[in-house]
N, C-alpha and C positions, 0 to 999 in steps of 0.2 A: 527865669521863666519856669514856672508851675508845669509838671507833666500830670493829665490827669486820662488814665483809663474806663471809659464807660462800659458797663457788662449788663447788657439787657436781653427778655427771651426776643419780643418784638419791636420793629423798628419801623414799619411803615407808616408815613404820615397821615393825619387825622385817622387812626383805628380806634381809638377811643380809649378809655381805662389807663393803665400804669404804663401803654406803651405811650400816651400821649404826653406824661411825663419824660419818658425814655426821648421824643423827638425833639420836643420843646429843651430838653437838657442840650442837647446836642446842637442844634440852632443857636443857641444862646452861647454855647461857651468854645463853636468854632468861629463864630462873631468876633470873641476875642483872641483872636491870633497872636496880638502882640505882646499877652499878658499871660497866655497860657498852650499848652502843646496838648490838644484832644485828641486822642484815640479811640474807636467804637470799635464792641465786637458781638456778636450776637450767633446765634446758631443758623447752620449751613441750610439753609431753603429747604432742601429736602428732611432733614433731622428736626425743626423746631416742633417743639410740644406745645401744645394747645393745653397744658395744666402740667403740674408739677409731677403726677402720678400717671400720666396716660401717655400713648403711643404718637408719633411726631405727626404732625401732620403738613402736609405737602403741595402748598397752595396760595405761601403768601410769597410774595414780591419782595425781590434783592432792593433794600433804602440807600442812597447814594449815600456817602459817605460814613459810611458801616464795615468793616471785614466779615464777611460772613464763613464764620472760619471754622466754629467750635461746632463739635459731634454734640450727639446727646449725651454720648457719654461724659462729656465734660462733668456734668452736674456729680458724678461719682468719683471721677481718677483728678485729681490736680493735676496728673502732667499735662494736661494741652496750654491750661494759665502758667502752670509755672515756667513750660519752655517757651511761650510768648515771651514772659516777663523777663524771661532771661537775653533774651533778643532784642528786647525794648524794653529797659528799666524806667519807672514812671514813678513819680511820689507819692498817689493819691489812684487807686482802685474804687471806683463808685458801681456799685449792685446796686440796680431797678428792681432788680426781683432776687426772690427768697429760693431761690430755685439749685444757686450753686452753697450753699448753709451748708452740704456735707461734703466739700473742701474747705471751708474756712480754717480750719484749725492747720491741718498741714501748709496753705497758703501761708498764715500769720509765722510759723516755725522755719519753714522754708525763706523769707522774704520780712525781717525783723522789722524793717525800718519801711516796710509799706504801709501807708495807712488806708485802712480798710474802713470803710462808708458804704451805709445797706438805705435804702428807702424802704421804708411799708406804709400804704393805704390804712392795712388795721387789718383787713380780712386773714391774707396769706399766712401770717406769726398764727391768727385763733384756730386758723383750720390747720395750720402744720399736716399736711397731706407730703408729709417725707416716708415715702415708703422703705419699708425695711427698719424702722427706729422706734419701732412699739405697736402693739393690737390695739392698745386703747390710747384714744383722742390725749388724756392726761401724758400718759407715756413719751410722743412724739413732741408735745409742749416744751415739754421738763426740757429733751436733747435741743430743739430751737433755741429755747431761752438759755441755754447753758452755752451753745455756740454762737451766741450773739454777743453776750456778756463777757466772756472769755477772750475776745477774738474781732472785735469788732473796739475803732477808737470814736463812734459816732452811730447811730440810728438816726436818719431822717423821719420822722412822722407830722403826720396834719393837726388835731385837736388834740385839747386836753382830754378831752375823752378818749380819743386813742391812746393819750401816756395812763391813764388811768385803768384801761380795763390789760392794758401791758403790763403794769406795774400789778395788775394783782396777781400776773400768771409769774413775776417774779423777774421779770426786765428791769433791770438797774436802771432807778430814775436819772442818774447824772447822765444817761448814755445815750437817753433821747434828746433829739434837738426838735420843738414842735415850727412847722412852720405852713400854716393856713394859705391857701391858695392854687389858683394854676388857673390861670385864664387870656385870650390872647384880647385884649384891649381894645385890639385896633381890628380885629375882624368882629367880633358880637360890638355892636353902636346902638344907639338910642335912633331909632327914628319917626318922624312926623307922620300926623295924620293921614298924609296924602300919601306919603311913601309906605304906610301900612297895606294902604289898596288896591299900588299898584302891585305890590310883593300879593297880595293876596290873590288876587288874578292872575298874575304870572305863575304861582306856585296851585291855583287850581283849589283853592279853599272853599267851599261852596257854602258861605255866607252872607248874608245880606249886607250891605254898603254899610250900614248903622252898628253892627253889630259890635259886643263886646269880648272878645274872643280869649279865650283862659287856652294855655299851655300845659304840659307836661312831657318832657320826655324819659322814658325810663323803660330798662327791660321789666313786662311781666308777671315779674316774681312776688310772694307776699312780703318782705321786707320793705315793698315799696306801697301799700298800704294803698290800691288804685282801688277796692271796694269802696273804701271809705270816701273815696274824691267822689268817685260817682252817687254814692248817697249823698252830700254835701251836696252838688250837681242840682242832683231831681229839687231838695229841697230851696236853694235858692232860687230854682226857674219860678217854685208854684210864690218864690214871694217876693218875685220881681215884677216890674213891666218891661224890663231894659231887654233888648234883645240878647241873651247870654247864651253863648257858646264854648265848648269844650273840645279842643282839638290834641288826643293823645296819640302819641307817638312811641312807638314801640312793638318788639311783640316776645313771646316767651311763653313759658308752659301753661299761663292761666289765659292765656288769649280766647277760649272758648267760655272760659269762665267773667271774663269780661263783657263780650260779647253779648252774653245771657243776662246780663245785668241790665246794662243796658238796654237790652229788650222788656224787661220785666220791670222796668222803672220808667218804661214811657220814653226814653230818652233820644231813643229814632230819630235823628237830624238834630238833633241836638249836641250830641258829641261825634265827633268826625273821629273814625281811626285811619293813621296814617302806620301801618307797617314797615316801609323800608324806605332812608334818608342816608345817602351818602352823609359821613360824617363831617364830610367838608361844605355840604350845604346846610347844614343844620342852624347854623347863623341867620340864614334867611327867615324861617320860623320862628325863633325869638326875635326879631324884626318885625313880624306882621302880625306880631301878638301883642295883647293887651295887659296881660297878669298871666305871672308865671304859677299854680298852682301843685304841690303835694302836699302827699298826705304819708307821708314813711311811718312807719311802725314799728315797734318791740316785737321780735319772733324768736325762736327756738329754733335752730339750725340744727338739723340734724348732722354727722359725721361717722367715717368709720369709727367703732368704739368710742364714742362722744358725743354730746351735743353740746350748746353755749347759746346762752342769751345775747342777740344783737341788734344792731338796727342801723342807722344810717349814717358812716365815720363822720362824712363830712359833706358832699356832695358836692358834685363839680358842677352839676346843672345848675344850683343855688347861685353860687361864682359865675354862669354865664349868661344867667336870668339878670343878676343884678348888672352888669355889665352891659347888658342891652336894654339897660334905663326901665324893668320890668319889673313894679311890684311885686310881692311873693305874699303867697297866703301859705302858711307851711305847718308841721305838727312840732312842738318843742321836744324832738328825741334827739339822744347818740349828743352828736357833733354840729347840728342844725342851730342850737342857738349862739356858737359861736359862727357862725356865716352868716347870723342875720342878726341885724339891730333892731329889735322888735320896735315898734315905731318908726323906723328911720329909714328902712328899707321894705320894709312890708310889716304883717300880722301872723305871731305864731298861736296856734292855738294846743290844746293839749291832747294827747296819742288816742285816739281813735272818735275824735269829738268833731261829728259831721257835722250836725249841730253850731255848735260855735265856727267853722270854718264857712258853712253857708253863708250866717250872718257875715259874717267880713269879706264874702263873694259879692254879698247884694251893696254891702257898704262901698265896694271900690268902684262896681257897676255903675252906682249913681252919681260916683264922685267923680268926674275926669283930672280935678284938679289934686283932688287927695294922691290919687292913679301918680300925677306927675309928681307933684311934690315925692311921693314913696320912690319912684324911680329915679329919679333925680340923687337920693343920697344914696340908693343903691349902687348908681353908676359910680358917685364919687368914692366909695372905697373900694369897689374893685379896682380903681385907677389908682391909687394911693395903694391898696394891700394885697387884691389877687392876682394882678396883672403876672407873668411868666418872668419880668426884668427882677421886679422887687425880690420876689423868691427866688431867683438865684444868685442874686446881690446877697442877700444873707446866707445864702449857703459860702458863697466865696473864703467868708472869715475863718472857716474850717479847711480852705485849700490849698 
C-alpha cells in the first residue's frame, strides 16, 4: 500500500481556486483506502494565510479529514514536516501549493527517498511572491525555479501553455506532468428546457420564459476581459430579435467599472449582476443557462519589482460550462484553446474581438439546435477528460 501525504494552505469544501483541487484530491484518494494510506495537513485555523506574503487570517473552518496542525511558520523552518515525517514515514509528499518552496531543499536532504510532488495552476511559480528571496520579480523566479528543479521528482501543471511560459522562466521540461482538467461530472449536468425555468424561478433570474440566457462567472479583474463581453453584449442585442440575456456573476475591484458600462451601453435589464453564489450552488446557474460566455485577455500584471505578460492558464469555468452541456463563446488566449474544441464545444474568437464574439452570440441565439449539438460534445469530454476521476487516475502512475 502507497502512503501518500497531502500539504495544502486551504481545505474547505467547494472554496474554489487550488483549494478545490486540494478537496477533490483528497475525496478521491481517501476513496481508495485499500490501495493507498492519505494523510492531510494544512495550517492551524488560526495561522492560515490568505497569500504566500501576508499575515494569517482567522476565519476559515476546520475540513473533516485534514490535521490542522502546521504554524505559519512551517512555510520557513522544516522542522514541523520533518518531525511529522519522522512519526509518520510516507512515500510520496504532494504540495497544492507553492507556499512551503522555502523548505524543499532541507526536506529533500533530510528525507532522500521521499518523493516530492508540487501542483501549480501557472499564477503562484510567475508571481513567486516568496518574501525575503529577491527585490525584483526576476530575483525570486530564479530561487523558485532552482528549488523546484533541484528538489522536486515531478511538477503537476494544467496546459501546454503553462509548460511553456515555465519552461521559459527556466523550469526543466522533463519535470512537468501536464494534466488538463478538474471538474465534478456528476454535480454540473445538462439540463432540459423545462428544468432551465424551473431553476430560473427558483434561483430568482428575472427573465422572460423565452429568453436566451448567456453566463459568465469570474472575479472582476481585467485578465478576465468583462468590457469586452459586455461590448460584444450591446452589439448582438441591436442585431438580434431573440430575446438575449446576460447574467454575470462575480464581483472584484472593477465592479463600479462594470456597472458603468453597462449603464452607458444601454444594457439595463439586460445583463443581470449576480455578486455573491455559494460555491456549492453555482451548479445551479450553469443549469439554468443557455451559453456560457468569456472573453479573458492578455494583461501586464503588475509585481513587487516585476511585471509579466498573462492571461488565462486554463480556466475551470470552461471545464464546468462544458460539463453542464453549455456552449462557449470564448477569446483564443493563454490555455483556453486547449479546453475547448473550437467547433465541437463552442466558438473561439480572437483577444479582444467583440465584434466577432457578438456574431457567434446571435449565431447560437438563433440556433437551439447548433446550442445542443455544441453542448452535447462539450459534455462529452469533460466526462471522458475533466471529470476529478480521470485526473487523478493519471496522477496515480507517479504514486
Amino acid at each position: 500500500m502507497k502512503s501518500i501525504l497531502l500539504v495544502s494552505d486551504k481545505f474547505p469544501p467547494h472554496i474554489g481556486g487550488m483549494e478545490t483541487h486540494a478537496y477533490e484530491f483528497l475525496k478521491y484518494f481517501q476513496g481508495r483506502r485499500e490501495d493507498y494510506r492519505l494523510q492531510a495537513l494544512s495550517f492551524l485555523p488560526e495561522e492560515t494565510p490568505d497569500s504566500i506574503a501576508v499575515a494569517p487570517q482567522k476565519d476559515l473552518q476546520v475540513c473533516e479529514g485534514v490535521e490542522h496542525v502546521l504554524p505559519y511558520d512551517s512555510i520557513f523552518d522544516a522542522k514541523h514536516l520533518d518531525e511529522w515525517l519522522q512519526k509518520n514515514p510516507t512515500d510520496t509528499i504532494f504540495f497544492n501549493s507553492l507556499y512551503w518552496v522555502r523548505i524543499f531543499e532541507t526536506l529533500r536532504k533530510t528525507h532522500d527517498s521521499l518523493q516530492m510532488i508540487m501542483r501549480s495552476g501557472g499564477t503562484d511559480i510567475r508571481q513567486s511572491k516568496i518574501r525575503g528571496k529577491g527585490e525584483t520579480l526576476e530575483e525570486r523566479q530564479r530561487y523558485v525555479v532552482s528549488a523546484l528543479n533541484d528538489n522536486l521528482d515531478h511538477l503537476m501543471i494544467t496546459t501546454q501553455y503553462v509548460r511553456e511560459t515555465f519552461r521559459a522562466l527556466g523550469v526543466e521540461d522533463e519535470l512537468m506532468k501536464s494534466y488538463i482538467g478538474g471538474v465534478d461530472a456528476k454535480r454540473f449536468l445538462p439540463t432540459s428546457a423545462e428544468q432551465k425555468a424551473a431553476l430560473r424561478e427558483e434561483l430568482e433570474i428575472p427573465v422572460p420564459a423565452d429568453a436566451v440566457l448567456l453566463l459568465s462567472v469570474s472575479r472582476f479583474i481585467p485578465v478576465k476581459g468583462i468590457s469586452y463581453c459586455l461590448d460584444a453584449m450591446a452589439q448582438a442585442v441591436s442585431q438580434t430579435k431573440e430575446p438575449l440575456y446576460f447574467l454575470l456573476i462575480g464581483g472584484g475591484p472593477l465592479e463600479d467599472e462594470v456597472r458603468a458600462s453597462i449603464r452607458d451601453l444601454g444594457l439595463q435589464g439586460k445583463v443581470i449582476l449576480k455578486k455573491s453564489v455559494p460555491v456549492s450552488e453555482i451548479h445551479k446557474y450553469y443549469a439554468a443557462a443557455d451559453v456560457y460566455f468569456q472573453m479573458s485577455t492578455v494583461v501586464m500584471q503588475q509585481e513587487e519589482g516585476g511585471s509579466f505578460e498573462t492571461t488565462e492558464h486554463m480556466g475551470r469555468s470552461l471545464m464546468e460550462a462544458q460539463a453542464a452541456g453549455l456552449p462557449i463563446v470564448a477569446t483564443s488566449v493563454g490555455g483556453i484553446p486547449e479546453a475547448i474544441e473550437e467547433g465541437q464545444a463552442g466558438f473561439l474568437v480572437n483577444d479582444k474581438d467583440a465584434a466577432a464574439a457578438a456574431l457567434r452570440l446571435v449565431q447560437l441565439a438563433q440556433d437551439p439546435l447548433l446550442r445542443q449539438r455544441l453542448g452535447q460534445g462539450g459534455r462529452e469530454r469533460a466526462e471522458k477528460q475533466f471529470d476529478w476521476p480521470h485526473v487523478f487516475q493519471s496522477y496515480e502512475q507517479f504514486f
